[in-house]
N, C-alpha and C positions, 0 to 999 in steps of 0.2 A: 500662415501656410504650414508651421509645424507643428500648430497643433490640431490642424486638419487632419494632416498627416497619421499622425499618433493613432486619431480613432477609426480608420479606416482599413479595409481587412487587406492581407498579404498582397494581394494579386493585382488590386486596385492599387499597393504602392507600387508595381512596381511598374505598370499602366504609369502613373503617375509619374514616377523617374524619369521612364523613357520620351514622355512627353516635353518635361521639362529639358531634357537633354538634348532633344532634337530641336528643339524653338531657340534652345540660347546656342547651340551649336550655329543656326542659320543667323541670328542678328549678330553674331560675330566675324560670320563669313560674310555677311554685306559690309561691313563698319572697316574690319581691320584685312579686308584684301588686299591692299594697296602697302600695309605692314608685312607680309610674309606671314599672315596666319597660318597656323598648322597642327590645330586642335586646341579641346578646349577640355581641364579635367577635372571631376567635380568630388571635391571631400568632404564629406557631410558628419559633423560632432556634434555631440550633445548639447553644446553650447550656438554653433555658427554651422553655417555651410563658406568652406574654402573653394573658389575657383580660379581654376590656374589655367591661364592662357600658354598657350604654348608660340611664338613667332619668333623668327627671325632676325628681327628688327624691333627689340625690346625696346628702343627708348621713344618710338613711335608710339607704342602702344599706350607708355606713361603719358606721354607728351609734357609739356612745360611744367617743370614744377610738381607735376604726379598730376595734374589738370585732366588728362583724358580717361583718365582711371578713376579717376573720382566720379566722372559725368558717367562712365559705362558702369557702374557701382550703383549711383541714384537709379539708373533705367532700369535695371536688374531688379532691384528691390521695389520701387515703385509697379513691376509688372508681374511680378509675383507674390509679392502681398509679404514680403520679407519685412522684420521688424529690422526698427534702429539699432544698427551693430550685428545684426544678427548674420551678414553676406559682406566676405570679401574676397577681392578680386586680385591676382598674383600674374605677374609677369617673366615667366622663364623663355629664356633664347634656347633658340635648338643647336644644340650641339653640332651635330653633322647637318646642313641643310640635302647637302647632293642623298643624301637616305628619306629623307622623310617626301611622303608623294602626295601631300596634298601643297607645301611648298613650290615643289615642282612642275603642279598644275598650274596653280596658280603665275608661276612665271610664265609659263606657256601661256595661258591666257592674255596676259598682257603685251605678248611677243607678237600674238598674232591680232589683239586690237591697235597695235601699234605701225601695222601694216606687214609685218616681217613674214616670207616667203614661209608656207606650212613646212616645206622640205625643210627647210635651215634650221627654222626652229627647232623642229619636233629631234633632230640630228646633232642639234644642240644640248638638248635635256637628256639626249641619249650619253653623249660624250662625256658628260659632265657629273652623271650620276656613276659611270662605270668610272670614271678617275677617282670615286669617293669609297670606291671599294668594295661597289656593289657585287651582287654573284649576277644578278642580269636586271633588265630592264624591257617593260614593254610597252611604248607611246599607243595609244590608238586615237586617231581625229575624224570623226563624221558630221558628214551635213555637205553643203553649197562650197566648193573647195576651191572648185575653178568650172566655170560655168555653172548654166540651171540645172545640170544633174547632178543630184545628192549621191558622194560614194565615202566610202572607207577606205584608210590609210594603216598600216600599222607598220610599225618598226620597233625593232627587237634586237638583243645583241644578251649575250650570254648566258645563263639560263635558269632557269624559272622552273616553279611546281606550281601547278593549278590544281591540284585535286588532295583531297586526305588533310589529313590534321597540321600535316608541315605547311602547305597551302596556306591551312589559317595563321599560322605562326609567323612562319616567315615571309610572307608577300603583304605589302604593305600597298594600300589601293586606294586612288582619290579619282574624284568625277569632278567634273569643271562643265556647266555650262558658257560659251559665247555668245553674245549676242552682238554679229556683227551684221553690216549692213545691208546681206544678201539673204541673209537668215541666220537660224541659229546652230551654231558647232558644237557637237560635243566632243569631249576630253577625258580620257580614262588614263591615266599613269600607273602601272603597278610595276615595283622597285622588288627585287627577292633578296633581302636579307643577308647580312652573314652571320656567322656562327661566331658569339662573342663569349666567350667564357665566363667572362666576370659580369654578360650582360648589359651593358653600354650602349654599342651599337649594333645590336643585334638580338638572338636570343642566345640563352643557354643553354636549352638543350640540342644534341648534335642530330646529325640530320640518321635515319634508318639507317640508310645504306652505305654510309660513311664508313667504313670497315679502318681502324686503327691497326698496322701492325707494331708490334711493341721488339724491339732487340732482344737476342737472349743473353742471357749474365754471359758471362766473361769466365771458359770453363779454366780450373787453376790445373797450372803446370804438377807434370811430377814430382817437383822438388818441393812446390809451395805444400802439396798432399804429404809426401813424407814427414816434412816440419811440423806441418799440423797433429801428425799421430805420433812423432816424439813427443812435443807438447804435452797431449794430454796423456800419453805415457807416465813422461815426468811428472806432471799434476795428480797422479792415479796412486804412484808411488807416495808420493810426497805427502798426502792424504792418509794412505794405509799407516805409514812410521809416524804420523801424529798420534794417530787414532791406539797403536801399539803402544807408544808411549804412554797414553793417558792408561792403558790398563793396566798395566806394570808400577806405576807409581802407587807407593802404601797411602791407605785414607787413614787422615789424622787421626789418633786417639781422642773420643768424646774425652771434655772436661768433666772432670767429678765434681758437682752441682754444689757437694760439703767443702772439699776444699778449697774453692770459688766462693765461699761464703766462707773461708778462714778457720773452720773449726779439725 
């Protein structure tokens, strides 16, 4: 596959990429739903491609002994045509679950094939993401809810940007199909961000209209001002009588070069 790769022009790679990104993203979201999957991230060297799982529930994902990693490793390789050694697969837990929304979904989804009331639930994932330190949260559930007509739900609590470049930054958005027994539900969770300095759990850069105001110094007293221009008064003086002194003193008499050599 990499050295398919290699001779194939820009746009076809990147065709290519997104293909291969979208297919292992789905065989992971069938396999490790039930792990707390929550993305999948792909580092491609000159030597290997690293992919790094992102869940919840890291030792799921290993399973016994590194067993279930090993098998999601052969399927990986065996279906893209990956050489011996050339594809390995990493297991990182997510830090904050209540931030990440495809986690989120996915609880959702299991809450409500589990039989649990849409309201509870969906009121549930809202409580629980704002206790995580979100700035807002917005559940949406469509389909067969309660009876044969299909309607929409949404619930929402603090707030949110949908539009502009903050949009893409900081709202973070997963879809969840159900398929439950009346039909099929869908699930949209999008979580907005906070502003994290160091970048952790959130982003770095601050939002537009966030306006900082900053204190002003600390203006100095009359006395601290007075002291300050004795100061360099005295510093100014104290300067000028070196400076005096060095002109005043006589420059040594040069050596006679003959009687330095004794004659």
């Amino acid at each position: 596959m990499q050295a398919a790769r290699s001779k194939m022009s820009t746009k076809r790679k990147f065709v290519a990429d997104g293909v291969f990104y979208s297919e292992l993203n789905e065989l992971l979201t069938r396999e490790l739903a039930e792990d707390g999957y929550a993305g999948v991230e792909v580092r491609t060297t000159p030597h290997r491609t690293e992919i790094i799982i992102r869940a919840t529930r890291t030792q799921n994902v290993l399973g016994e002994k590194g067993q279930r990693i090993r098998e999601l490793t052969s399927v990986v390789q065996k279906r893209f045509d990956f050489a011996d050694g050339a594809v390995e697969l990493y297991a990182e837990r997510v830090q904050n679950r209540g931030l990440c929304a495809q986690a989120q979904a996915e609880s959702l989804k299991f809450k409500l094939l589990g039989g649990l009331a849409v309201r509870r639930a969906c009121y549930g994932v809202v409580r629980f993401v704002m206790e995580a330190s979100a700035k807002g949260v917005e559940v949406i559930v469509t389909g067969k809810l309660r009876g044969q007509r299909a309607k929409a739900m949404k619930f929402c609590d603090g707030y949110m940007i949908k539009t502009g470049h903050a949009g893409q930054v900081y709202t973070d958005t997963a879809v969840r199909h159900v398929l439950m027994r009346q039909g099929v539900v869908g699930i949209k969770v999008s979580i907005m961000l906070p502003q994290d300095p160091k970048g952790v759990i959130g982003p770095k850069i601050p939002l537009d209209d966030v306006v900082t105001i900053l204190e002003p110094a600390p203006e100095p007293t009359a006395a601290e001002i007075a002291a300050q221009v004795a100061a360099a008064e005295a510093a100014a003086a104290a300067q000028a009588a070196a400076a005096a002194q060095m002109m005043a003193a006589p420059e040594p008499a040069a050596a006679d070069p003959a009687m330095a050599a004794g004659f």
